[in-house]
N, C-alpha and C positions, 0 to 999 in steps of 0.2 A: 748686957754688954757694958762694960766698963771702960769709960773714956781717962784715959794719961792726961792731967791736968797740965803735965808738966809738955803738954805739945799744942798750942793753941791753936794752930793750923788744923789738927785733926777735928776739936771742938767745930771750928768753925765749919769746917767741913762736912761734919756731922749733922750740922743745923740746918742745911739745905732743904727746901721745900718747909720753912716753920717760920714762925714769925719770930722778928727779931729787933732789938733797940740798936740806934747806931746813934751816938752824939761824937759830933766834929769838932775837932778843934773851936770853932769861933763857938760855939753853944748853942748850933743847929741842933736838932734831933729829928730822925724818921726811923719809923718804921710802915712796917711792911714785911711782905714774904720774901725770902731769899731764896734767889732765884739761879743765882749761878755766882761762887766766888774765884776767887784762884791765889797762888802761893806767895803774891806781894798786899793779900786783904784786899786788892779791887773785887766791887762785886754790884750786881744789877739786884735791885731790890723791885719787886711789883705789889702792887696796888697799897704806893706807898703814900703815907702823911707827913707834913713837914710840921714839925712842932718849934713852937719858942716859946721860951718858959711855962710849958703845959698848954698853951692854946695852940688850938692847929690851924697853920696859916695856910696850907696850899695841898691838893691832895694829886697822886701823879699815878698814870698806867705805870710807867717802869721808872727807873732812875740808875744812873751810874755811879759810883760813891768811888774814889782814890782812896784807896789803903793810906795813904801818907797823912792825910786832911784827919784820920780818925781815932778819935780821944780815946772810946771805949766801945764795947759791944757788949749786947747782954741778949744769947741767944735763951728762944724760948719765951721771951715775952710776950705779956699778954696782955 
């Protein structure tokens, strides 16, 4: 199956149930499994880690992340 690069939403879409990197604006990063997103990039990530500059500071059952707070995403990470 070949994903349209040129439509991020579907990538994102696509990545549901896989793990994934999210770094926020301020130089947060988590990941975790992606659990459910929707068409503004809000999305609940589960059994996630909170990273700052590679050390993981806090680890969480679920988490809510705002599409607007987030720098990038790199689905598929591992």
């Amino acid at each position: 199956m070949s994903i349209d690069p040129k439509n991020p939403l579907k990538v994102l879409h696509n990545a549901v149930n896989s793990t994934i990197l999210i770094r926020l604006k301020d130089g947060i990063e988590y990941t975790g499994r992606l659990k459910i997103t929707d068409n503004y990039m809000n999305m609940i990530i589960e059994d996630a880690k909170e990273m700052i500059e590679g050390t993981v500071t806090a680890k969480f059952g679920e988490i809510f992340i705002r599409g607007n707070n987030i720098l990038f995403i790199k689905p598929q990470a591992v």
